[in-house]
N, C-alpha and C positions, 0 to 999 in steps of 0.2 A: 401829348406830353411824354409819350414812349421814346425817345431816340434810340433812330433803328439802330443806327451805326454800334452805339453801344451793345443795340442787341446780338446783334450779328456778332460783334468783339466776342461777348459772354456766350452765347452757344459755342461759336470756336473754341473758347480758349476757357472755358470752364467747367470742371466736372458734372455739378449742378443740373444741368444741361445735357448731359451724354443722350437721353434717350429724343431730347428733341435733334441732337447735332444726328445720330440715326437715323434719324426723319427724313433730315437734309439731304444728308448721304445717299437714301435712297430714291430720293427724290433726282438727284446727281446723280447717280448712279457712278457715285464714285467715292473714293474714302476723304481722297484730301480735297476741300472745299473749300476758298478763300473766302475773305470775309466779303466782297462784293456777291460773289454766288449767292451768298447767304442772302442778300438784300434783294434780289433777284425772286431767289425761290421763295422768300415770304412774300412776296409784292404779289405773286403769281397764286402759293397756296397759303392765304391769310390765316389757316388754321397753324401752322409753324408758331406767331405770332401769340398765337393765343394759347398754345401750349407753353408758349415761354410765359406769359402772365398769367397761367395758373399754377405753374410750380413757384412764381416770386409769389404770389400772394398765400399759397400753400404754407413760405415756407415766411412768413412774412416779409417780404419784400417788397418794397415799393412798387409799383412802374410807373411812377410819376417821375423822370428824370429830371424833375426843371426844384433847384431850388429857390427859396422865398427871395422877392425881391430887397434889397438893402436900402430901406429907408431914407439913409443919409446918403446916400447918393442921387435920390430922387429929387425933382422940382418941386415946389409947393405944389402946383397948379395938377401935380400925377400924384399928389400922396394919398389921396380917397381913393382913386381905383387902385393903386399899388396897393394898399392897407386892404381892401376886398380882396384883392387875387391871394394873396397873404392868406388872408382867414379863409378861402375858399380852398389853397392848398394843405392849410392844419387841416380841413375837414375831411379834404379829397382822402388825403394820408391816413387819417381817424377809422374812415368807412370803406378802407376799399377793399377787406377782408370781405364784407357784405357782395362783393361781386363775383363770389365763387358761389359756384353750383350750392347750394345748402345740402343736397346729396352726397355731397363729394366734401362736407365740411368737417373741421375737427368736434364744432360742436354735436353731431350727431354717431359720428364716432366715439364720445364719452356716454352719452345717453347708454347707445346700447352697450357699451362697456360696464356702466352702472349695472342696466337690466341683465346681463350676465353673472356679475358677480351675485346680485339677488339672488336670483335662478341657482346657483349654485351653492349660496346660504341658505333656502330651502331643503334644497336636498339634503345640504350638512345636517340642519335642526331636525326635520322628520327621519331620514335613514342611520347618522349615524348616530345622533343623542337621542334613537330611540323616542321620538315624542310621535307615537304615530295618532295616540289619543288630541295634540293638538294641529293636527295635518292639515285639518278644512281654517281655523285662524290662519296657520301661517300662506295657506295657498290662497285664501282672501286679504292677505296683508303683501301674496306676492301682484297678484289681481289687480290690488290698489296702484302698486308701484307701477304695475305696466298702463294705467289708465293715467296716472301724473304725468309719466313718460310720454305718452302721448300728446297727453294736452302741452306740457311747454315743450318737445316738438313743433310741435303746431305755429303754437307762438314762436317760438326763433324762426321757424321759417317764415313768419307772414313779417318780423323783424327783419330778413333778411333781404324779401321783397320790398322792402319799404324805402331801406337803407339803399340797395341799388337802385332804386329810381333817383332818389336823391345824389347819389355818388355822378350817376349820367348827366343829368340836369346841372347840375352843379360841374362840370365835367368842360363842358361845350361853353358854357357860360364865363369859366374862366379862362378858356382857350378865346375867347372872342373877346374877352376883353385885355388880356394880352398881347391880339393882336392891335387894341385899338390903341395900346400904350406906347406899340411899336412903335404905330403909323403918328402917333403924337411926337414922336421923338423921347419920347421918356424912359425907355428902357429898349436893351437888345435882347431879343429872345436868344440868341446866340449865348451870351452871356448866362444866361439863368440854367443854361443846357448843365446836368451832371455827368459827367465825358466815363467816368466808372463808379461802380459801387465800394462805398468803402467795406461794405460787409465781407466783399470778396478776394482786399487788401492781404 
């Protein structure tokens, strides 16, 4: 559902992009890279590819290039599977943040940004407003925090493993059935292709 073409377009010709068009470059081992090279060198090192859909999902960006079929243009006889692929690309769209590292996510990035400022309102309460008589509460109420931190942690990440199973499953299943809607005659995959991002308009 990635269309490379576009991809190769947006590494070229998009800033967004500079550190994976770097890549390319060095992979090229050259500066100026056409956008065929581009399709070449990802086919070759598929990691290219996947740094470009972790900076769209980073930054929330799709990489689902295909939009939603048009109803009224469909046959009776295609409108249950087009109304599935439908609801199965709201979902794809919905979860596909879940398909980045949880390591590498914003949600664990606020966490410990949380447990920082904590950490640092400790220190404010016992050092500068002098409360050293309450030092062992507050360093058991910082204890606390770091022990909730953990546990939903924990949980977002087994949410996050959950979510990409389901994103993949779900993935494959509407790529297969869009090719069966093809082969029906009921729609062109061609047609559903998003040729560029409007976000990058």
């Amino acid at each position: 559902m990635t269309h490379l073409a576009r991809v190769a377009q947006e590494i070229k010709n998009i800033g967004l992009y500079d550190l994976v068009l770097q890549d390319v470059q060095k992979i090229a081992d050259k500066t100026n890279v056409e956008e065929n090279e581009i399709l070449e060198i990802m086919q070759k090192n598929p990691q290219i590819l996947e740094d470009y859909k972790q900076i769209n999902v980073e930054y929330n960006l799709s990489n689902i290039h295909l939009r939603d079929i048009d109803m009224s243009l469909i046959a009776e006889k295609c409108k249950e599977k087009a109304k599935k692929v439908n609801e199965n690309l709201s979902l794809l769209r919905e979860i596909e943040k879940y398909t980045l590292d949880f390591e590498q996510s914003s949600t664990l990035v606020i966490i410990f940004s949380i447990e920082f400022f904590v950490l640092f309102s400790v220190q404010y309460f016992i050092v500068l407003l002098n409360l050293k008589e309450w030092q062992i509460l507050i360093y058991s109420i910082f204890a606390s925090s770091i022990a909730v931190a953990w546990w939903y942690g924990k949980k977002e990440q087994k949410k996050y493993i959950q979510n990409a199973k389901i994103f993949y499953e779900k993935y494959d299943e509407t790529l297969a059935m869009i090719d069966i809607l093809e082969k029906e005659g009921c729609i062109k995959k061609s047609d559903l292709i998003i040729e560029e991002c409007e976000e990058h308009v």
